[in-house]
C-alpha positions as CSV (number, residue, x, y, z in Angstrom):
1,X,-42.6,-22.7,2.2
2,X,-40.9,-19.4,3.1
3,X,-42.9,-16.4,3.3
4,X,-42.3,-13.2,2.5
5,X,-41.5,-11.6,5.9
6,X,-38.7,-14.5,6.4
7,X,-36.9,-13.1,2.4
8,X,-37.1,-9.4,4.3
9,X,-35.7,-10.6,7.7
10,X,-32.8,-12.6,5.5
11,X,-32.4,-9.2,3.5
12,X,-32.0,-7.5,6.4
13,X,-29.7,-9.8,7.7
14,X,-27.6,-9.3,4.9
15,X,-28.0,-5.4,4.4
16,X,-26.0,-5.2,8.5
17,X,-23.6,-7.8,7.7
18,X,-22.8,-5.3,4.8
19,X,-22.5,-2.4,6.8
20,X,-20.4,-4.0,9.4
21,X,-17.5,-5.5,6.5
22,X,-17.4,-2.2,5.1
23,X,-16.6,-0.6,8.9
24,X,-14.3,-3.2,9.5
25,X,-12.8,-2.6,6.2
26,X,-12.9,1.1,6.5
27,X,-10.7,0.9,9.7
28,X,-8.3,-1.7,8.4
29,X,-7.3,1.1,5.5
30,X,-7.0,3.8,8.5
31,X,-4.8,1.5,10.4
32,X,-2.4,0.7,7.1
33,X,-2.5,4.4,6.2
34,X,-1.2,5.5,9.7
35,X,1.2,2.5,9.4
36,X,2.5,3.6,6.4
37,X,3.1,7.0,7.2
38,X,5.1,6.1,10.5
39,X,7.3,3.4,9.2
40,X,10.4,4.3,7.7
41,X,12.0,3.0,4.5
42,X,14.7,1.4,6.5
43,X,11.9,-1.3,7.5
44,X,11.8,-2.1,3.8
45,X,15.2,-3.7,3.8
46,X,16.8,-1.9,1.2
47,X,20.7,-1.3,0.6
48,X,21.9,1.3,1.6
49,X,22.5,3.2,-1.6
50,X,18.7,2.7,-2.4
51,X,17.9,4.5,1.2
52,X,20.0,7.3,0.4
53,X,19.3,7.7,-3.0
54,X,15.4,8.2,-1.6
55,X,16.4,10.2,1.3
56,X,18.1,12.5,-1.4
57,X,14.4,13.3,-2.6
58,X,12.9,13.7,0.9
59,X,11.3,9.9,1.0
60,X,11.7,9.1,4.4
61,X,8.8,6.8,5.1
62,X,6.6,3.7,3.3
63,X,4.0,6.3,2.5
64,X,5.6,8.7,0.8
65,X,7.4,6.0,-1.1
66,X,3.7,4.8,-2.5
67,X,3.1,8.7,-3.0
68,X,5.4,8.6,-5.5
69,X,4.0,8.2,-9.4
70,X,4.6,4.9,-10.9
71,X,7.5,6.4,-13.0
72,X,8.7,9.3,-10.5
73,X,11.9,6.8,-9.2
74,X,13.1,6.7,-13.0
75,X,14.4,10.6,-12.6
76,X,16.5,9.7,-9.1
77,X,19.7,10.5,-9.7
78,X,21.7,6.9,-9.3
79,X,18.9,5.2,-8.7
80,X,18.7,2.5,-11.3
81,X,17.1,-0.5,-12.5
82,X,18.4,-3.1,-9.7
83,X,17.6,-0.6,-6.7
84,X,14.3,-0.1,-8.3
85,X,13.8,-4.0,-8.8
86,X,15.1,-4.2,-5.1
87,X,12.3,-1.5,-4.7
88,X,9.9,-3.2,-6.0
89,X,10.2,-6.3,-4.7
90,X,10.7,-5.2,-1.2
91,X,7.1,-3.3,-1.3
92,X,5.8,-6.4,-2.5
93,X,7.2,-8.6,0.4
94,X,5.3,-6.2,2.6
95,X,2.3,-6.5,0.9
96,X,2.0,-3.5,-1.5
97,X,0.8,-3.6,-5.0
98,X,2.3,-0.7,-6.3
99,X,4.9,-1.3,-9.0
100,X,7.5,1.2,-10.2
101,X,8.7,1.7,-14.0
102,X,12.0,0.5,-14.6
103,X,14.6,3.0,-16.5
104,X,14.8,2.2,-20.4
């Protein structure tokens, strides 16, 4: 039979192994946060025309490209629907969620 001090010792058990995921987690967003702000959008693999196109609005790296609202690249001038698909698609390789709108 388990008693009531082993359920408390298990519940404490659990509680740290809480704590310690949510540190290691805590740092891992830090680390992709000061990755993301020091890696250009040339790492992205884009053409060329997409790169200048976001340089033209002062996006030089992968952070301030995920600043950027979810329909903010369908004002660029000459940015259009393939370079946003190419965009998109290219974030997602790197393992971004983020999605921009295409232009109507």
């Amino acid at each position: 039979m388990i008693t009531k001090e082993e359920v408390l010792k298990a519940i404490e058990i659990i509680e740290r192994y809480k704590i310690q995921q949510s540190q290691i987690v805590d740092k891992l967003e830090e680390k992709l946060i000061v990755n993301t702000n020091t890696k250009t959008i040339n790492q992205l693999g884009l053409s060329p025309k997409s790169i200048k196109c976001l340089w033209s609005i002062d996006v030089f790296t992968i952070g301030e490209l995920l600043n950027i609202h979810p329909n903010g690249l369908r004002c660029v001038r000459y940015l259009g629907r393939k370079s946003i698909i190419d965009i998109n698609k290219a974030l997602e390789e790197k393992g971004f969620d983020k999605i921009f709108a295409l232009p109507l």
